[in-house]
Biopython code that builds the backbone (N, CA, C, O; Angstrom):
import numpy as np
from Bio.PDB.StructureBuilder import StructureBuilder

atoms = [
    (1, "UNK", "N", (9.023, 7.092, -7.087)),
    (1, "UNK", "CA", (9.249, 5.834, -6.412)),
    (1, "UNK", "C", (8.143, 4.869, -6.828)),
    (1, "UNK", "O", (6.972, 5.211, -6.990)),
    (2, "UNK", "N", (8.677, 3.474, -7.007)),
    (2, "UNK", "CA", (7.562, 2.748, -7.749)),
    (2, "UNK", "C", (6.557, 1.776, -6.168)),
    (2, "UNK", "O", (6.976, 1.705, -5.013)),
    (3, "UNK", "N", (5.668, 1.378, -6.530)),
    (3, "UNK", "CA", (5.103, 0.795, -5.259)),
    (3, "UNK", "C", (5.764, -0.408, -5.165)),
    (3, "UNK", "O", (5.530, -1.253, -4.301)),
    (4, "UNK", "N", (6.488, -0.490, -5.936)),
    (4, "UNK", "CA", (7.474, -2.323, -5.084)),
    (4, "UNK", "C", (8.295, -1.263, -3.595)),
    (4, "UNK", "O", (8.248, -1.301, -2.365)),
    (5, "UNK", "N", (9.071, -0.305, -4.781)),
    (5, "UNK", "CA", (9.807, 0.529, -3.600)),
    (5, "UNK", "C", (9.090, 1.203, -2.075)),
    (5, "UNK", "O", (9.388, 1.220, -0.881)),
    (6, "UNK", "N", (8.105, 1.661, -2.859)),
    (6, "UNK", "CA", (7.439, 1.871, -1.709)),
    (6, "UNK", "C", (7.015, 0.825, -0.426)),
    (6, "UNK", "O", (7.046, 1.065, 0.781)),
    (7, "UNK", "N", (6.817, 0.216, -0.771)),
    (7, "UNK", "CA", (6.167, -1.233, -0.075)),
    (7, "UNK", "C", (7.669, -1.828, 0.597)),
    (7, "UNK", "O", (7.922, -1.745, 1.799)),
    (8, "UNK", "N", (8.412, -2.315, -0.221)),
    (8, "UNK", "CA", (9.400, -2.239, 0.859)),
    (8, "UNK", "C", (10.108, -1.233, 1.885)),
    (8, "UNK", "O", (10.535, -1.440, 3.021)),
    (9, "UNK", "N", (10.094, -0.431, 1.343)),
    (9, "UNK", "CA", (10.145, 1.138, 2.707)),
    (9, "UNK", "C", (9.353, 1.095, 3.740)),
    (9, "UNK", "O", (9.955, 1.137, 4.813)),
    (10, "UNK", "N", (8.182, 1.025, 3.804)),
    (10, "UNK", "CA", (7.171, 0.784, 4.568)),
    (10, "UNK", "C", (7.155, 0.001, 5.244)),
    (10, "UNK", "O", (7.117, 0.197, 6.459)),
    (11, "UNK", "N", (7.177, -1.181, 4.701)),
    (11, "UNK", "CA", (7.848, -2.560, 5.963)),
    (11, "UNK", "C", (8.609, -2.638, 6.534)),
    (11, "UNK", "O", (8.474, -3.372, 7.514)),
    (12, "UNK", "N", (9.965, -1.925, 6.320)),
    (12, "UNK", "CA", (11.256, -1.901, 6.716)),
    (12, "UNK", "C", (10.856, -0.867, 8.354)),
    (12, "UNK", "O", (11.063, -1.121, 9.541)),
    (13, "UNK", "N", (10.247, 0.271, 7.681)),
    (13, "UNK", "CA", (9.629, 1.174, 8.911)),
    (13, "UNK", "C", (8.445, 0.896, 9.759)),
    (13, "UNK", "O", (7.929, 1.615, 10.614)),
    (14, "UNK", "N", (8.090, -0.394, 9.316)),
    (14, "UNK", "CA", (7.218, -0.263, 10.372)),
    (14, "UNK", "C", (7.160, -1.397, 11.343)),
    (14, "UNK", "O", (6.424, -1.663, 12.292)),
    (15, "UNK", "N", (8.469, -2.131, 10.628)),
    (15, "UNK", "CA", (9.051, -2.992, 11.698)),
    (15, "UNK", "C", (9.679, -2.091, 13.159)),
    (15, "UNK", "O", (10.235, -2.779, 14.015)),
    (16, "UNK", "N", (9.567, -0.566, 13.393)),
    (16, "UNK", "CA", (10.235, -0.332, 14.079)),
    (16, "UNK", "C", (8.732, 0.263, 15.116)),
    (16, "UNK", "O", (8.968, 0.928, 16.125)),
    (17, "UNK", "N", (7.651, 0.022, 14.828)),
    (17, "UNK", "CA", (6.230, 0.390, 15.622)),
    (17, "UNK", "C", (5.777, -0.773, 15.807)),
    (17, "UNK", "O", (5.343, -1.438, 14.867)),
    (18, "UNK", "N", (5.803, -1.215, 17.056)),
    (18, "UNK", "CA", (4.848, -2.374, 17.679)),
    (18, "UNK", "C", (3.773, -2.640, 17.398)),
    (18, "UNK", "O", (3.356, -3.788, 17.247)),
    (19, "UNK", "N", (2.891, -1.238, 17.232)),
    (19, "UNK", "CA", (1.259, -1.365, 16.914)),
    (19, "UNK", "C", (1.054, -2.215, 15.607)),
    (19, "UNK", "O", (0.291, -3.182, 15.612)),
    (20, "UNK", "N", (1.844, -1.782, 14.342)),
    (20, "UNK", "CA", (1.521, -2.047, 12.993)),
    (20, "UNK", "C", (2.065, -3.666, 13.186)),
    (20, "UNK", "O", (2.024, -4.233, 12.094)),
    (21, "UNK", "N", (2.419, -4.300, 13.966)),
    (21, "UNK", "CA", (3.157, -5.591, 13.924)),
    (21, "UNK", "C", (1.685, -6.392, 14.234)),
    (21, "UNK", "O", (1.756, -7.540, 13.796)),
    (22, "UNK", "N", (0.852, -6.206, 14.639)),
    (22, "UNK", "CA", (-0.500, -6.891, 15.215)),
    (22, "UNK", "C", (-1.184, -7.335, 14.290)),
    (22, "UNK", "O", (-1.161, -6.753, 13.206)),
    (23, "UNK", "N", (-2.096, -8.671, 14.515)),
    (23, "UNK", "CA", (-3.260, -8.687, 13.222)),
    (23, "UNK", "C", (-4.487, -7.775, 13.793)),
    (23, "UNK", "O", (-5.468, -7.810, 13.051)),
    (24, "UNK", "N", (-4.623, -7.028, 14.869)),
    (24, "UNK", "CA", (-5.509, -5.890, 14.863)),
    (24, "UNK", "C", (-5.337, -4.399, 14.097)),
    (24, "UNK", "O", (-6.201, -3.641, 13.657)),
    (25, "UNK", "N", (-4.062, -4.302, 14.115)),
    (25, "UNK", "CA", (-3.847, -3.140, 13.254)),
    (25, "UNK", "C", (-3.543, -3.652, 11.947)),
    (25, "UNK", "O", (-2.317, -3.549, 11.894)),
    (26, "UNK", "N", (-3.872, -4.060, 11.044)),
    (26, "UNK", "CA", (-3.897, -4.564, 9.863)),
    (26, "UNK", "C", (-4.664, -3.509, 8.781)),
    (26, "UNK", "O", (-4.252, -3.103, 7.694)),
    (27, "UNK", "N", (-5.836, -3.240, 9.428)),
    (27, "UNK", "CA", (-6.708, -1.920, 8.987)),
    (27, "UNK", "C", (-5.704, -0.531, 8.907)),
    (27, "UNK", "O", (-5.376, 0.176, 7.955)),
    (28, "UNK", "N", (-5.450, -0.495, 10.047)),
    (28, "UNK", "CA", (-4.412, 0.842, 10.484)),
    (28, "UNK", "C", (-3.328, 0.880, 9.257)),
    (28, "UNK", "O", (-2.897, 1.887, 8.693)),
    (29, "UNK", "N", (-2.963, -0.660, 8.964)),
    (29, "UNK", "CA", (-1.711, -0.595, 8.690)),
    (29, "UNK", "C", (-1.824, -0.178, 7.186)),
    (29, "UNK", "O", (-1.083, 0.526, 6.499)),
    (30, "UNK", "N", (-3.693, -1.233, 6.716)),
    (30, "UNK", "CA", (-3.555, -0.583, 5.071)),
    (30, "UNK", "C", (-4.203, 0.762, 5.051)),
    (30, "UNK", "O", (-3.991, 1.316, 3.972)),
    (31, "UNK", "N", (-5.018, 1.576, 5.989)),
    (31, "UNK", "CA", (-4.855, 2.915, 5.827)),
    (31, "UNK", "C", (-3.723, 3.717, 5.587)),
    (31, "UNK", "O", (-3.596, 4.581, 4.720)),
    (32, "UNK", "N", (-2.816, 3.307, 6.538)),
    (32, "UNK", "CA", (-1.537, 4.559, 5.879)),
    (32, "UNK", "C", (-0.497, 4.248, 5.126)),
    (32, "UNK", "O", (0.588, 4.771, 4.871)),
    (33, "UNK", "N", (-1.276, 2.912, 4.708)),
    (33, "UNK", "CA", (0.104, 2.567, 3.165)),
    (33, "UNK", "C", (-0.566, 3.151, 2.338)),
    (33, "UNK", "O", (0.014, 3.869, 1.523)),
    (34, "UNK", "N", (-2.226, 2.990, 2.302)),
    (34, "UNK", "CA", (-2.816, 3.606, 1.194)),
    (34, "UNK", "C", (-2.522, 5.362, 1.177)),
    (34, "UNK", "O", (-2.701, 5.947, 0.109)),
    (35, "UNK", "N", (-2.113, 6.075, 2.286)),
    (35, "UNK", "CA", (-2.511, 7.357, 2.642)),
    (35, "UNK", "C", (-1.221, 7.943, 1.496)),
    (35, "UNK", "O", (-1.323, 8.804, 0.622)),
    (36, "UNK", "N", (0.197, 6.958, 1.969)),
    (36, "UNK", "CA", (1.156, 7.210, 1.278)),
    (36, "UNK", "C", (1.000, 6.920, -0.115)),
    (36, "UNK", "O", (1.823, 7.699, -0.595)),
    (37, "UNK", "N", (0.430, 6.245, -1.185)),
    (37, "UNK", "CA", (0.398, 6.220, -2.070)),
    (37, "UNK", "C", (0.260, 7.262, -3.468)),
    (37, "UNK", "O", (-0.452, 8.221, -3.168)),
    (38, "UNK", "N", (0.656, 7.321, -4.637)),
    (38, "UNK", "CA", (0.449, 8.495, -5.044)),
    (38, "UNK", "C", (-0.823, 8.756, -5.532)),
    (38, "UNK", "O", (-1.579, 7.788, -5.616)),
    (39, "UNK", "N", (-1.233, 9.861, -5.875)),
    (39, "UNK", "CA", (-2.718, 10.270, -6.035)),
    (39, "UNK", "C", (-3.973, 9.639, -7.289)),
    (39, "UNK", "O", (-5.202, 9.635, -7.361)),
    (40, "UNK", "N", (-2.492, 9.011, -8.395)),
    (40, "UNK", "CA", (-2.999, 8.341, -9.299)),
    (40, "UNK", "C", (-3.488, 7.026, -8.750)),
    (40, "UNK", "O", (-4.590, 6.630, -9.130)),
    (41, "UNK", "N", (-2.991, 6.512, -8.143)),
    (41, "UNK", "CA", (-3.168, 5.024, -7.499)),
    (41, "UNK", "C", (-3.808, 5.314, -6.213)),
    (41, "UNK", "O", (-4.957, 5.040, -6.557)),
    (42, "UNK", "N", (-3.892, 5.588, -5.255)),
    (42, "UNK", "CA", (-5.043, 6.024, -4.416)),
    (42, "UNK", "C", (-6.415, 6.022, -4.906)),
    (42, "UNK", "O", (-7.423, 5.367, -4.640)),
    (43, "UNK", "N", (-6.067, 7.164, -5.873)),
    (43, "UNK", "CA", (-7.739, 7.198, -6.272)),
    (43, "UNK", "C", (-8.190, 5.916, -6.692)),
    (43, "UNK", "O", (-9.333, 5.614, -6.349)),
    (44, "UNK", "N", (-7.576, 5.149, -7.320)),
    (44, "UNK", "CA", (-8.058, 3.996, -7.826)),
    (44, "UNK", "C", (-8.512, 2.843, -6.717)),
    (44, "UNK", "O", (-9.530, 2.153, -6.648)),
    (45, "UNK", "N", (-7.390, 2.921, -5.919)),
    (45, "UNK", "CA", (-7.619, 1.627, -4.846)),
    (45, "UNK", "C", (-8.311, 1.935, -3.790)),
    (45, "UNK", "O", (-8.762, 1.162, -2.945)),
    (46, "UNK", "N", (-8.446, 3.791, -3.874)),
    (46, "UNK", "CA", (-9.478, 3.795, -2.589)),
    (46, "UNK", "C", (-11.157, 3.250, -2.351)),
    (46, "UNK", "O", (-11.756, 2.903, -1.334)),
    (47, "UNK", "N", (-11.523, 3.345, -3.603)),
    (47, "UNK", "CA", (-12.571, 2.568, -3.473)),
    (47, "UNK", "C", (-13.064, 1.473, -3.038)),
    (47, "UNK", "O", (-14.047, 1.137, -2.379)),
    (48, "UNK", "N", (-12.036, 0.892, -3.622)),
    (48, "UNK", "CA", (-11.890, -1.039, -3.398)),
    (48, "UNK", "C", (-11.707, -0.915, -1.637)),
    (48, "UNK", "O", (-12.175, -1.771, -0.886)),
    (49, "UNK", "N", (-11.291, -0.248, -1.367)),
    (49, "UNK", "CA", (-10.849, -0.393, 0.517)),
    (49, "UNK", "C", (-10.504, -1.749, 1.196)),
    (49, "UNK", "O", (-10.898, -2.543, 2.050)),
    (50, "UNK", "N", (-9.721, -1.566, 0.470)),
    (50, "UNK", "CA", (-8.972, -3.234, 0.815)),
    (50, "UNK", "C", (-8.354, -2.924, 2.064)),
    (50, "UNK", "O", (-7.795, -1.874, 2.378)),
    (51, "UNK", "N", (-8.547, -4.135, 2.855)),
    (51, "UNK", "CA", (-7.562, -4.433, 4.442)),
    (51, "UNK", "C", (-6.872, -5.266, 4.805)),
    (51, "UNK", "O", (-6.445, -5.467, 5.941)),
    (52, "UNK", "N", (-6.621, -6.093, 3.423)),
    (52, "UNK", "CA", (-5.528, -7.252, 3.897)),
    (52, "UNK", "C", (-4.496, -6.777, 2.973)),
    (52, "UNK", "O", (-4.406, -6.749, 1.746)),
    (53, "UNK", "N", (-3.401, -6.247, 4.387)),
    (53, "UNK", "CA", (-2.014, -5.483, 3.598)),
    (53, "UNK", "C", (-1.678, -6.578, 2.108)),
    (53, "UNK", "O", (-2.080, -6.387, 0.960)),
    (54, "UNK", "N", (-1.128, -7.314, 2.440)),
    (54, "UNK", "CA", (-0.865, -8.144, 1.070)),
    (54, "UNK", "C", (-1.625, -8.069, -0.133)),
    (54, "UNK", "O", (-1.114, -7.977, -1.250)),
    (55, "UNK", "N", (-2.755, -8.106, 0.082)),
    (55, "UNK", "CA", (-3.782, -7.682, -1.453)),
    (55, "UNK", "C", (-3.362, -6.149, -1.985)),
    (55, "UNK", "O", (-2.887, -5.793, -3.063)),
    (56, "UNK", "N", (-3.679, -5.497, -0.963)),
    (56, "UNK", "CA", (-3.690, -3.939, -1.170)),
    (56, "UNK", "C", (-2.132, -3.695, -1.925)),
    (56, "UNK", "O", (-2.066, -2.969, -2.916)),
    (57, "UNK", "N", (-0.933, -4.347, -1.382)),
    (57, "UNK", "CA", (-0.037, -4.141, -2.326)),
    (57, "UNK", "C", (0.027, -4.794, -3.793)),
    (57, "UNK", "O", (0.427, -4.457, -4.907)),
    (58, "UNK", "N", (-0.414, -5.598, -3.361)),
    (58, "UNK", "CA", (-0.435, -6.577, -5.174)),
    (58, "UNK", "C", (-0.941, -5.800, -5.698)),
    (58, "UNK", "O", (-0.158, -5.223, -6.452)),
    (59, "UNK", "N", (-2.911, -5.023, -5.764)),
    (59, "UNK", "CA", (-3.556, -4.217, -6.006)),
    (59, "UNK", "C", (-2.470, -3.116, -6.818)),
    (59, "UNK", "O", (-2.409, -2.751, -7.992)),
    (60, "UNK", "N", (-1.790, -2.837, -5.796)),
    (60, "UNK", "CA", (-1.118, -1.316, -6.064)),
    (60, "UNK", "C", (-0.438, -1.642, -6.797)),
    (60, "UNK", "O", (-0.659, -1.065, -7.862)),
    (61, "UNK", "N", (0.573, -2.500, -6.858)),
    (61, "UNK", "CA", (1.332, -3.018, -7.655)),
    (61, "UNK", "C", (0.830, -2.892, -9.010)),
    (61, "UNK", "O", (1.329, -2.151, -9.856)),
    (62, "UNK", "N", (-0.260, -3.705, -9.200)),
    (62, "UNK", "CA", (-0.620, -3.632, -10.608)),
    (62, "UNK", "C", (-0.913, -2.596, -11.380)),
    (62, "UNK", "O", (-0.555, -2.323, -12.526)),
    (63, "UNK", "N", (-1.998, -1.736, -10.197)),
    (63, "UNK", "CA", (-1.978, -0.224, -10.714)),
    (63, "UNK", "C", (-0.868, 0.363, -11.238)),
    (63, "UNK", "O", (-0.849, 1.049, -12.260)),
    (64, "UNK", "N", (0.161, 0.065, -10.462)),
    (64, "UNK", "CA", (1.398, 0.904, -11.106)),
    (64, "UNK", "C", (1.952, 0.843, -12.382)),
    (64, "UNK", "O", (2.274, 1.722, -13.182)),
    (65, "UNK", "N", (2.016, -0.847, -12.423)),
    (65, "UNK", "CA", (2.506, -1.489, -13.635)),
    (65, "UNK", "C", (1.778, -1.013, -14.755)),
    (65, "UNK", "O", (2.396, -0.647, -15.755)),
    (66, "UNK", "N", (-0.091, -0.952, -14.689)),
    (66, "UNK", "CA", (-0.553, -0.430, -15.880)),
    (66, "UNK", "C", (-0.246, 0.563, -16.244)),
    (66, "UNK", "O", (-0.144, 0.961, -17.404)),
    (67, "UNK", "N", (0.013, 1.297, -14.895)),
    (67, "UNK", "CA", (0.213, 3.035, -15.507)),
    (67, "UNK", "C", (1.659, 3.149, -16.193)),
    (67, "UNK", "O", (1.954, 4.073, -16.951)),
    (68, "UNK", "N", (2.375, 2.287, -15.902)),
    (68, "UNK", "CA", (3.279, 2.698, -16.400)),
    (68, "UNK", "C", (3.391, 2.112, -17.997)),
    (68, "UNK", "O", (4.213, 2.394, -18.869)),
    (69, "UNK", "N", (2.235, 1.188, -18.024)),
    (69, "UNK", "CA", (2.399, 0.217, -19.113)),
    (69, "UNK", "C", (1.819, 1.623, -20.384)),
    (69, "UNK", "O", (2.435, 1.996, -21.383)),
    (70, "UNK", "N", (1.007, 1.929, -20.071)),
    (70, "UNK", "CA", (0.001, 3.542, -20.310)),
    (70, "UNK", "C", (1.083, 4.500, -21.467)),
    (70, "UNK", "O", (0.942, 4.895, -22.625)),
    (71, "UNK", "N", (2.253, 4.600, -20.368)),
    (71, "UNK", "CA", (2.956, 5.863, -21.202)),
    (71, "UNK", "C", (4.138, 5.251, -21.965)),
    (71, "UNK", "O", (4.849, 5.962, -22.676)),
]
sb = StructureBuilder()
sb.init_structure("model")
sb.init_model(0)
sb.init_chain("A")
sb.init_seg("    ")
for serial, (resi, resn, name, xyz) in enumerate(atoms, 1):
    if name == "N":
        sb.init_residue(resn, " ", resi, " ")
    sb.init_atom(name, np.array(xyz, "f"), 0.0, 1.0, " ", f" {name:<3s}", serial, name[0])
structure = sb.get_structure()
């Protein structure tokens, strides 16, 4: 699954949890998008520890794109 896909899955589900709808859980929210991510792209973006959901997907996004640009 590519992280566009992912990222829209995620939103779709987490429109259905009140908590993740808050600008306090924003942190929460890019912890367990990051948690879901795959291990190639994790490792990369965990460092950066980004918390504004929107970056963290672009971020990922790109990761993906290189990797895929890679093979």
């Amino acid at each position: 699954m590519s992280v566009a896909d992912y990222a829209i899955k995620f939103e779709s589900l987490c429109s259905f949890s009140p908590h993740y709808n808050t600008l306090e859980a924003e942190n929460d929210k890019c912890v367990k998008f990051e948690s879901g991510l795959r291990p190639d792209i994790k490792h990369l973006i965990g460092f950066s520890q980004i918390r504004d959901f929107a970056t963290l997907v672009d971020k990922s996004r790109i990761c993906d794109d290189d990797g895929k640009a890679k093979t």
